[in-house]
N, C-alpha and C positions, 0 to 999 in steps of 0.2 A: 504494500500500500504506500501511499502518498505521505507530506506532510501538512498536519494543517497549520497556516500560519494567518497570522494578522496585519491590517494595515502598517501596523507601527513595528512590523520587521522593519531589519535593516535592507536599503533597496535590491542589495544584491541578493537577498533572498528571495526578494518579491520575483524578482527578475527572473531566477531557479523556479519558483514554483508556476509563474504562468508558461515558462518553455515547457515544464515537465508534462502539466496540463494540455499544451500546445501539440505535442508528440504525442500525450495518451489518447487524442480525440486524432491524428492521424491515424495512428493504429487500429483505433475502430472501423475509420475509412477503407482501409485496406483490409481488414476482415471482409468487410462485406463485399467489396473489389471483389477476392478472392473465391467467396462464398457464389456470389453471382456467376463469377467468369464457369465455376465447376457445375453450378444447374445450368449454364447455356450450353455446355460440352455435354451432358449427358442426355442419355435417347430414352431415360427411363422416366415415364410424367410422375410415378411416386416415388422419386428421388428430387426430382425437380421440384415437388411439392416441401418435402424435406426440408430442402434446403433453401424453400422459399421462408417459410417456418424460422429458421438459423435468421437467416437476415433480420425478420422481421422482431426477433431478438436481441440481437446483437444492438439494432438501432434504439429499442428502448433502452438499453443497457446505458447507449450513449445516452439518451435523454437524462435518464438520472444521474450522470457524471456530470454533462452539460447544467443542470439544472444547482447541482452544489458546488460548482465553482467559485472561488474567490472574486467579487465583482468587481467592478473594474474603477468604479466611484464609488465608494463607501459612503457617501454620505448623501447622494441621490434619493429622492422618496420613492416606496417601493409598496403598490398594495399587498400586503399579506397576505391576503385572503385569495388573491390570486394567482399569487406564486405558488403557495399552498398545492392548491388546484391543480398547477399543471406540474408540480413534482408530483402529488399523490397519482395522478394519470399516467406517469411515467413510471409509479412503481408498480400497480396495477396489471401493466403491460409488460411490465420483464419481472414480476415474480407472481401474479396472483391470477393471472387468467387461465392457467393448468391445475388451480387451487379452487375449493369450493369457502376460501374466504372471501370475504369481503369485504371492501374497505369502505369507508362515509368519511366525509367531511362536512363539518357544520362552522363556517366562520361568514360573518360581513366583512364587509368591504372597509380597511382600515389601512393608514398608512402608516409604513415603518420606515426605517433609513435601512438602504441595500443591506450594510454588513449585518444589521439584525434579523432580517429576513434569511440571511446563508447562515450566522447560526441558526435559528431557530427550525429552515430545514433540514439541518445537519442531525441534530435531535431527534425531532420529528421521523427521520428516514432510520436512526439507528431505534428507536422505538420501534418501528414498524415491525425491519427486521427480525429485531428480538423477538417480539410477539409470532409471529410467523413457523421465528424456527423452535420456539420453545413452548408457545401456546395451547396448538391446537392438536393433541395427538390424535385424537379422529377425523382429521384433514378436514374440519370444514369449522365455519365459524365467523365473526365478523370485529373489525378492527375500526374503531368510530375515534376519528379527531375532531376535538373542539376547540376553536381560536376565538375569544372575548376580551373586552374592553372592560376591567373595573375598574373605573374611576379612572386613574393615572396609570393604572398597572394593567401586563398585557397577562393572560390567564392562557394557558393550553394544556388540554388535557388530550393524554392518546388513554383508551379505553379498549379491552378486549373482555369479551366472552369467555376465553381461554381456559384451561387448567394445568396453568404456567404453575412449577414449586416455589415458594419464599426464595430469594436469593439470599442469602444470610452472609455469602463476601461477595463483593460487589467483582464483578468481572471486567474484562478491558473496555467493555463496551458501557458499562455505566458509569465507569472512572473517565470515560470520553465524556460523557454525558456532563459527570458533575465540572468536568474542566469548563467545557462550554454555557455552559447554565451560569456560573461566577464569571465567564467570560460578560454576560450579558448584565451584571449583576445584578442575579436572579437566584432563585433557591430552585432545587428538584426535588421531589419525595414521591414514594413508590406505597400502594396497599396494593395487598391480596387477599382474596377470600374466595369462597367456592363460587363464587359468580363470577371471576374474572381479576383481573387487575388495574387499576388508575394509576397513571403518571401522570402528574403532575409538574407543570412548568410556569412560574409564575416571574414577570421580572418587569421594571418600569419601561414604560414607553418612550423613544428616545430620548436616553440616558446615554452621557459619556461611556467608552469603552474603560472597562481597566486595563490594566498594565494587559504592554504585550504579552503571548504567550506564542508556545511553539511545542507542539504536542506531537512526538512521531509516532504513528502505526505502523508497527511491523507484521507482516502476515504469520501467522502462527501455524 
């Protein structure tokens, strides 16, 4: 995996991680280059079919990399509720349409600043995940986000039907979780019960960044 960094890296970072970003979306390109050029060569229509399917993969795959990118002006206004939207569409598409979950979204139309909206789907997309591969052991079920305005503070909740276990040590992906949530600064907290699980993400509506950070995923 990548790294995620902040506006207030130093430039030559910034510089590293939109080339690296720059390359992982040619890459995609040339997957599907490749994927294409191999169903035009072939005389068989359910291979062609096949590997119409790969592409049609591959491309969301890019949408959700495209969609968490580092933006380009952080301090741009950014509807949430829309961006929302078109990452959850993007996840939908490359993890949940061979899946009998579900996903929902319930937010208005509310304006953020860009870097709030890329963490916030940064979040949002490792919730998903999580729910997905931990939730639902009889493969079907439904994952509902909720994005609200109280008062000053912006509220999201990701919600699953699941029967995810208590995490009782928090794992890479929710020690991601609490880095970016204090990135926003903001709190996260987790219940479970036999209905399901709440995550909870609460943090003020443009509000200064804190201190840079620089968080590396390594693939495990």
């Amino acid at each position: 995996m990548t790294a995620i960094a902040s506006r207030n890296l130093p430039l030559e970072e910034q510089v590293l991680l939109r080339e690296l970003n720059h390359r992982i979306n040619n890459e995609f390109a040339s997957l599907v280059s490749l994927v294409t050029l191999a169903a035009a060569r072939s005389g068989n229509n359910d291979v062609k079919l096949a590997l119409r399917h790969v592409t049609d993969l591959i491309h969301n795959c890019a949408d959700v990399h495209h969609a968490l990118q580092m933006p380009e002006d952080d301090a741009c206004a950014v509807d949430a509720a829309a961006y929302l939207r078109k990452l959850c569409l993007s996840i939908k598409r490359s993890k949940l349409d061979r899946t009998k979950i579900g996903l929902v979204l319930s937010a208005r139309p509310m304006s953020l600043r860009s870097d709030q909206c890329w963490l916030l789907g940064m979040i949002v997309h490792e919730l998903v995940c999580n729910a997905v591969r931990h939730a639902f052991s009889a493969g079907q079920g439904e994952i509902r986000i909720v994005l609200s305005l109280k008062g000053t503070l912006i509220e999201c909740k990701v919600l699953d039907n699941g029967t995810a276990p208590v995490i009782k040590r928090p794992g890479r992906g929710l020690k991601i979780i609490d880095v970016l949530a204090k990135r926003l600064n903001g709190r996260f907290a987790q219940q479970f019960s036999k209905q399901g699980s709440t995550s909870n993400l609460v943090f003020p509506r443009n509000s200064g960044p804190q201190r840079a950070f620089h968080l590396a995923l390594h693939a495990s």
